[in-house]
C-alpha positions as CSV (number, residue, x, y, z in Angstrom):
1,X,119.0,116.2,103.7
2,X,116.0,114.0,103.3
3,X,117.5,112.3,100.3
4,X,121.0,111.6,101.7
5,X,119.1,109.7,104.7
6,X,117.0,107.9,103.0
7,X,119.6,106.8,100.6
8,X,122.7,106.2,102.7
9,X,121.4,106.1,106.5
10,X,117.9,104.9,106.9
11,X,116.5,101.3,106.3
12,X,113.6,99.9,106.7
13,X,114.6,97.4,109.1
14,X,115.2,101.1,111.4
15,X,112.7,99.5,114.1
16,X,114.3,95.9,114.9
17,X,115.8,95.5,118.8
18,X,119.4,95.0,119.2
19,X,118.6,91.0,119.2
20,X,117.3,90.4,116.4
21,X,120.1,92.8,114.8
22,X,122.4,90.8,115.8
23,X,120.9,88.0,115.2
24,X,120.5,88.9,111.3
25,X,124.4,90.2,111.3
26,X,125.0,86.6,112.6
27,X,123.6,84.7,109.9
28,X,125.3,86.7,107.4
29,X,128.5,86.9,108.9
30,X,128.5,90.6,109.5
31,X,128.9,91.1,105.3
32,X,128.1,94.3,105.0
33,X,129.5,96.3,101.8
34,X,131.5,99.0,102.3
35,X,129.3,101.2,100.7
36,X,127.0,100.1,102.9
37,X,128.7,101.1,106.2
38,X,127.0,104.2,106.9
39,X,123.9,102.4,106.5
40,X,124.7,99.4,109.3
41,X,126.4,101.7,111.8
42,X,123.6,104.0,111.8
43,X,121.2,101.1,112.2
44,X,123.5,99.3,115.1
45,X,123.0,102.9,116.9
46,X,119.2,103.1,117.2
47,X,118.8,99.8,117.6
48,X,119.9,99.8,121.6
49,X,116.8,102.5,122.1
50,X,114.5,100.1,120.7
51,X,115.4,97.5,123.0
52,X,115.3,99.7,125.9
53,X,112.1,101.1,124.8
54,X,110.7,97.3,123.7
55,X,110.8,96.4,127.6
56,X,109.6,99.2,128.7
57,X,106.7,99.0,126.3
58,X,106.1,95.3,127.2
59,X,106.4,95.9,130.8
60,X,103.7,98.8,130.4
61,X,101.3,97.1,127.9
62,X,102.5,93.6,127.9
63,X,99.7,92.1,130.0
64,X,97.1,93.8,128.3
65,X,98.7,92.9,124.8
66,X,98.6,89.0,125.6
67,X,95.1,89.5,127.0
68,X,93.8,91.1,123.6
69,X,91.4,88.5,121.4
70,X,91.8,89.3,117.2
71,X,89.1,89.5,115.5
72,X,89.0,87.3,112.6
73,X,91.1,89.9,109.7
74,X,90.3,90.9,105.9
75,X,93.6,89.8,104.1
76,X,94.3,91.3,100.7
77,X,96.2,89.0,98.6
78,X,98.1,89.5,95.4
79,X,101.7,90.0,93.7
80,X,103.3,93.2,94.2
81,X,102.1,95.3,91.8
82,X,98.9,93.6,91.4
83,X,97.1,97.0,92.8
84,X,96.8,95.8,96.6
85,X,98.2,98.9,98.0
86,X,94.9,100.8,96.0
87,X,92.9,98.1,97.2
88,X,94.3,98.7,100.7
89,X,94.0,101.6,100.8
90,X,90.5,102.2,99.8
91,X,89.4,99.5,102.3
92,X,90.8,101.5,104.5
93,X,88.4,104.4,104.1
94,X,85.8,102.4,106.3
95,X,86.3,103.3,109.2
96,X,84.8,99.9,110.8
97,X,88.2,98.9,110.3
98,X,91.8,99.7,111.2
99,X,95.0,99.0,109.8
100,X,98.1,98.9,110.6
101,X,100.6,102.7,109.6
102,X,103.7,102.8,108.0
103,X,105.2,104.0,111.5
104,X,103.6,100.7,113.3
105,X,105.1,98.5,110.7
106,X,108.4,99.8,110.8
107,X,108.6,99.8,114.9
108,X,106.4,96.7,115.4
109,X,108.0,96.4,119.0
110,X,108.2,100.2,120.4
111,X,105.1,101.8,118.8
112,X,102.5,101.6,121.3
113,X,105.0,103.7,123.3
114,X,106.1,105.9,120.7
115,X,103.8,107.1,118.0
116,X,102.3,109.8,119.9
117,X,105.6,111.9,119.6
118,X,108.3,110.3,117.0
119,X,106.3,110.5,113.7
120,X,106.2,114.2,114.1
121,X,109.9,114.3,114.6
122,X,110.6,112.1,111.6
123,X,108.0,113.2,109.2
124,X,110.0,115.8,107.6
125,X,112.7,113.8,106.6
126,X,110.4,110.6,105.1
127,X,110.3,110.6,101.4
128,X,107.2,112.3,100.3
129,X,106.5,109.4,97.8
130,X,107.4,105.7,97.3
131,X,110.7,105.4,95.3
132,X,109.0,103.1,92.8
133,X,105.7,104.7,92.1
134,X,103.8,108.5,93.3
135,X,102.0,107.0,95.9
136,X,102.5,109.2,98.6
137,X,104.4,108.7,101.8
138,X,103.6,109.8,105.6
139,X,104.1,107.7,108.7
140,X,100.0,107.3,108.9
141,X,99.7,105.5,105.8
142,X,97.8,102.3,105.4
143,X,101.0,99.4,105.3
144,X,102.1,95.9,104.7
145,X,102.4,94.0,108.0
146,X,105.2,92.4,106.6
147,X,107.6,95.4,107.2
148,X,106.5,94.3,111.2
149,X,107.3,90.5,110.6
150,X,111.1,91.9,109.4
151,X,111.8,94.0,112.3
152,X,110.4,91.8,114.4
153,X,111.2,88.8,113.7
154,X,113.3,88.8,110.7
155,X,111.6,85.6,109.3
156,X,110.7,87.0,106.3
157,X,111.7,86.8,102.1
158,X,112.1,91.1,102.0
159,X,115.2,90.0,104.2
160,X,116.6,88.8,100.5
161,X,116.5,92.3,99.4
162,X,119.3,93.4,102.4
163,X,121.3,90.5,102.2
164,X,121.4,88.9,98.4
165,X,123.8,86.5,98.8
166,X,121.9,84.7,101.7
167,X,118.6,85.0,99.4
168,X,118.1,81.5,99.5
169,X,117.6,81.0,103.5
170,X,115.3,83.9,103.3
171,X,113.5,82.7,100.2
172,X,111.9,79.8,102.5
173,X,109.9,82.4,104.7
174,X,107.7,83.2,101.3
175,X,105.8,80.2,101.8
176,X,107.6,78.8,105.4
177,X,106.9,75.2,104.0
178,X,110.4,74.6,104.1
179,X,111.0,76.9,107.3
180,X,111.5,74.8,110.6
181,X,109.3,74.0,113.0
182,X,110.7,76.5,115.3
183,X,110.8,79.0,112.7
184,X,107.2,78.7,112.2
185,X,106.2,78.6,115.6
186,X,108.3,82.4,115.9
187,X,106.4,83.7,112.8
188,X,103.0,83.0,113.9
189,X,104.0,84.2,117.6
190,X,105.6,87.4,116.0
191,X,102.4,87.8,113.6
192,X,100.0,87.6,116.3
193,X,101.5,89.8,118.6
194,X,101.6,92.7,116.0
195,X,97.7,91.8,115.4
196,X,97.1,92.3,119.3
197,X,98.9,95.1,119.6
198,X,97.1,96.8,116.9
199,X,93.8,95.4,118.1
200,X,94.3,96.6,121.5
201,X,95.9,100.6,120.2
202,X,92.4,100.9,117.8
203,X,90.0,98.1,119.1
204,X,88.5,97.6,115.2
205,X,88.8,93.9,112.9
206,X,91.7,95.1,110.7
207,X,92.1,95.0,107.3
208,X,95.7,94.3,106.1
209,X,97.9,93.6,103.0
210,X,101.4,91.9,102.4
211,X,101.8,90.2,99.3
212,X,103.7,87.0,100.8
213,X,100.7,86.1,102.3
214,X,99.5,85.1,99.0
215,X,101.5,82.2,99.5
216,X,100.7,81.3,103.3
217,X,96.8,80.7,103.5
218,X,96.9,77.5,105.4
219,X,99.1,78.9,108.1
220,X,96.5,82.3,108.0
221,X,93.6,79.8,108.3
222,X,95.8,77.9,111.6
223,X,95.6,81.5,113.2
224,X,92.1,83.2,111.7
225,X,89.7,80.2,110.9
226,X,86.9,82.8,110.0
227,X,89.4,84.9,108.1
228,X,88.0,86.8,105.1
229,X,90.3,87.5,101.7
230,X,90.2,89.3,98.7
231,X,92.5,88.5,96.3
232,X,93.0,90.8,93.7
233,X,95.1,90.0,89.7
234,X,96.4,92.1,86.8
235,X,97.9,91.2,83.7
236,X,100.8,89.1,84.1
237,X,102.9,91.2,81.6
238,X,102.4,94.1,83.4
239,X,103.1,92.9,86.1
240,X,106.6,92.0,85.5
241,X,107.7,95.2,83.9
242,X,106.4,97.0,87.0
243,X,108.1,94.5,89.7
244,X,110.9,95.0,87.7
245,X,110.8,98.7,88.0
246,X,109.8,98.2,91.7
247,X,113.2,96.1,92.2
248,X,116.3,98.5,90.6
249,X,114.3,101.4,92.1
250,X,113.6,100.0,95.3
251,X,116.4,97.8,96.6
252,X,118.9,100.2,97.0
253,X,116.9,101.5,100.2
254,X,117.1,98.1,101.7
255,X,120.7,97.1,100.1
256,X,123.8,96.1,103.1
257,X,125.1,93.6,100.3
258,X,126.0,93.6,96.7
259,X,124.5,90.2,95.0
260,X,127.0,87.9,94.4
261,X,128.7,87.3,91.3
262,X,127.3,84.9,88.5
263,X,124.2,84.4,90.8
264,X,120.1,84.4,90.1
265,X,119.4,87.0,87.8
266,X,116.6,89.2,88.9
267,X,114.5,88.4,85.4
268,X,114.4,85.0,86.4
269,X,114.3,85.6,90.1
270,X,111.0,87.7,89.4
271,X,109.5,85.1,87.6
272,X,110.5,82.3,90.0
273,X,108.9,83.8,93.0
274,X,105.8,84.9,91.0
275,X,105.6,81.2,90.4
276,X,106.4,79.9,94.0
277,X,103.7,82.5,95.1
278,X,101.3,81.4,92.8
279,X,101.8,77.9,93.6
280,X,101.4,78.1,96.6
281,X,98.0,80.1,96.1
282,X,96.3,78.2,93.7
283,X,97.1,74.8,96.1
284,X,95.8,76.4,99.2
285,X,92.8,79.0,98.1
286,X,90.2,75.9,98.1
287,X,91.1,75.9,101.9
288,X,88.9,78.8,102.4
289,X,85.7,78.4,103.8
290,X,83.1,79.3,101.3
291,X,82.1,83.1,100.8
292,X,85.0,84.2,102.5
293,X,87.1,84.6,99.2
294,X,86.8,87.2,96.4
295,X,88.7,87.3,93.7
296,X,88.4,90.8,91.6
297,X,91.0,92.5,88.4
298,X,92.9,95.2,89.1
299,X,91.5,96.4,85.5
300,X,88.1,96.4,86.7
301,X,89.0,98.4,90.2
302,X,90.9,100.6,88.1
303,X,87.9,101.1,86.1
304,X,85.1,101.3,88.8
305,X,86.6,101.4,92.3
306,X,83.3,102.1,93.8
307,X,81.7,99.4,92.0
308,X,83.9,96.7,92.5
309,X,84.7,97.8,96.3
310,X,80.6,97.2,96.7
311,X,81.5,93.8,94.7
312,X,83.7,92.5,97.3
313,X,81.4,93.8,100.2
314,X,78.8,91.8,98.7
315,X,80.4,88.7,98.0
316,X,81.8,89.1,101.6
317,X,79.3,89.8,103.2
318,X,80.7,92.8,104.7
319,X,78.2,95.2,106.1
320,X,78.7,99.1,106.2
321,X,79.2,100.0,102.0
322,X,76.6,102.2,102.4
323,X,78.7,104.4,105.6
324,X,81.6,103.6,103.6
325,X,80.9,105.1,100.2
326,X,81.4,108.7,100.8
327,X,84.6,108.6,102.1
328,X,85.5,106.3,99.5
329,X,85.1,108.7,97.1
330,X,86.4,111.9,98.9
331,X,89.6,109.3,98.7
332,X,89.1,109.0,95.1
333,X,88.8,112.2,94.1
334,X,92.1,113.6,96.2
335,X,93.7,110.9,94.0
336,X,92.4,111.8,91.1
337,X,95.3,113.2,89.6
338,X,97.4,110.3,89.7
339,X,100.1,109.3,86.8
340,X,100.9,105.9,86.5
341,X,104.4,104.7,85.5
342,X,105.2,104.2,82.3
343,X,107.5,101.0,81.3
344,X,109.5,99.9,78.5
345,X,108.1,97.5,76.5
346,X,109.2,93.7,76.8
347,X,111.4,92.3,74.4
348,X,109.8,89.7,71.9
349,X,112.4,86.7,73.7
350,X,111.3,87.9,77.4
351,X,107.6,87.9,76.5
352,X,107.9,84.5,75.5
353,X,109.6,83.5,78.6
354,X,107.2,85.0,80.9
355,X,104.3,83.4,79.0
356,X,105.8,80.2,79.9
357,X,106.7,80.3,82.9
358,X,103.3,81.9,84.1
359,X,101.5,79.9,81.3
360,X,98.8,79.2,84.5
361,X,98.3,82.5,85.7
362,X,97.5,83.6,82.6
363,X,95.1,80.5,81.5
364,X,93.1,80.9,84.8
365,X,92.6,84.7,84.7
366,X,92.1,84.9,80.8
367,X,94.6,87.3,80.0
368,X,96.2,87.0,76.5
369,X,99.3,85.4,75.5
C-alpha cells in the first residue's frame, strides 16, 4: 500500500493550494501523461483542503506571522550529493537551532495548523527511506526549504522534474537572474514567509539546506545581511555518478510528464546545471561578509564529523560546540551502520567530458583529473 501511493498517487508538490495548482496546470497546458493521471487527480483533490485550511491558518496566525522578525539563518550550500543532507542534519543536533521538517516543507502554507495531528495519520504510508539513497524518512526530518518554495510558490528549478518539457521556464528560478522582477519579488515574499512561520512555531535562528541556494547568494544577502554559510564540496566525479543515480531513481516520484523527444539529455543536463550552479557561486561567494563563510570536504566530514563540525563552529563563530557535542555523537553512532551506494564506474569518454566541463571545480578544490 505504501509503495503503490508513493509511486502512483502521492507527489511532493501534495501541499500547494488550489491556486497555485492551477496556476502550474496553466503554464503547462494541463499536459499531464496518461500514466500520470492518477497522480494529478489525486493531487487536484487535496488541493481544495489546503486552500480552505491556508485561510484559516492565515486568518488564525497571519498577524502574528507578518509580525515575526528572522534571525539572520545558517545556510548550507552545495550540489546535491555534495553531503549537505549529512551536514544538515548533524547541525541540526544543536538544539540552539531549528529547522524546518519534511512535513513543514511539504505543507509550507497549512502546517502551523496541521502538524499536530496529520503526520501521525500519514506516517505509516511515507517511504521509510529516500528512494535514491538509505537515509531514512519520517515527517520530522531535518529538510530542504525548497520543497516549501514549490508548493508555495512554484518558482522553483525542482518544478523541471514534474514538467520536463517546460524545463527551460523553470531552469531560470536556479539562479532567478533571468526570472522577472515580479517573479523575484514573489520568491523572496514566499521565502520569507516560510522563515517567519518557522521562526514564530519554534522561536530559534534556523539552520537550513537547499542546494539552489548555491546559486542565489546575493538575493540571500538582500534578505539576511548577517547571514552565515557553510558550503560544503566532494569530488566532482562522484558527484555525477550519484546525481545521476539520484535522477532515474528519484524523478519518477515527481514525474506528470514524459521528456520530450530528441530533447537535453540528462548527462548533459547534469553537467550544465552543475555549471550554472557553480557559476553562479564562485561570482557571488566574495559577497559574503568576512567570517561568515566556511568552506569544508565532504571527505574530511566523512572522515571526522566531530572534528570538522567544531571546524565550522570556529570559523563561524558559532557558540554552543561544547552543548552540542554529545548529541552530535549519540546521532553518529545511531548512524553508524550506514551503507553508502555503490555506482558504476564512468566510462573513459564521459570522464573526459565531465573534466571539461567542470575543469574549474575541480582546479579550485584540488581534486584530480
Amino acid at each position: 500500500m505504501r509503495d503503490f501511493l508513493s509511486r502512483h498517487l502521492f507527489s511532493p508538490l501534495q501541499g500547494m493550494t488550489a491556486g497555485a495548482w492551477a496556476t502550474t496546470l496553466r503554464q503547462n497546458r494541463l499536459a499531464v501523461g496518461p500514466p500520470y493521471w492518477p497522480r494529478a487527480a489525486f493531487q487536484s483533490a487535496v488541493v481544495p483542503f489546503n486552500s480552505a485550511i491556508a485561510r484559516l491558518e492565515n486568518a488564525v496566525h497571519g498577524r502574528a506571522v507578518e509580525a515575526t522578525r528572522v534571525e539572520p539563518p545558517l545556510f548550507i550550500l552545495g550540489h546535491w550529493r555534495q553531503g549537505t543532507t549529512h551536514l544538515h542534519n548533524l547541525l541540526a543536533r544543536d538544539p540552539q537551532f531549528a529547522y524546518p521538517t519534511l512535513y513543514q516543507t511539504l505543507y509550507p502554507r497549512t502546517f502551523l495548523t496541521t502538524e499536530g495531528l496529520v503526520p501521525r495519520l500519514g506516517r505509516p504510508l511515507l517511504m521509510r527511506q529516500r528512494p535514491h539513497d538509505h537515509v531514512a524518512l519520517d515527517f520530522g526530518v531535518p529538510n530542504e526549504d525548497e520543497i516549501a518554495l514549490v508548493n508555495d510558490s512554484g518558482r522553483s528549478p525542482y518544478l523541471a522534474w514534474a514538467f520536463p518539457r517546460h524545463a527551460a521556464s523553470y531552469d531560470r528560478f536556479l539562479t532567478l537572474r533571468e526570472a522577472t522582477g515580479d517573479e523575484v519579488a514573489a520568491w523572496k515574499a514566499s521565502l520569507l514567509r516560510f522563515l517567519k512561520k518557522l521562526t514564530l512555531r519554534h522561536g530559534r535562528p534556523l539552520v537550513l539546506k537547499s542546494p539552489p541556494h548555491t546559486a542565489r547568494i546575493r538575493l540571500l544577502l538582500g534578505l539576511f545581511p548577517d547571514a552565515r554559510f557553510v558550503h560544503i564540496r566532494r569530488d566532482p566525479y562522484e558527484v555525477f555518478r550519484s546525481t545521476r543515480h539520484m535522477v532515474a531513481t528519484t524523478m519518477r516520484y515527481w514525474r506528470l510528464q514524459e521528456a520530450p523527444p530528441g530533447g537535453e539529455d540528462e548527462e548533459g543536463r547534469i553537467l550544465r546545471i552543475y555549471r550554472e550552479m557553480y557559476d553562479a557561486y564562485f561570482e557571488q561567494r566574495g559577497l559574503i561578509p568576512a567570517g561568515n563563510l566556511c568552506e569544508v570536504a565532504y571527505e574530511d566530514l566523512e572522515r571526522d564529523p566531530i572534528g570538522q563540525v567544531g571546524a565550522i563552529y570556529d570559523a563561524l563563530g558559532l557558540p554552543g560546540f561544547e552543548a552540542a557535542r554529545p548529541r552530535l555523537e549519540v546521532y553518529l553512532g545511531s548512524i553508524a551502520g550506514y551503507l553508502k551506494n555503490s555506482h558504476l564506474g564512468l566510462p573513459e569518454p564521459l570522464r573526459r567530458r565531465i573534466a571539461r566541463d567542470w575543469e574549474r571545480n575541480f582546479e579550485a578544490w584540488g581534486y584530480p583529473r
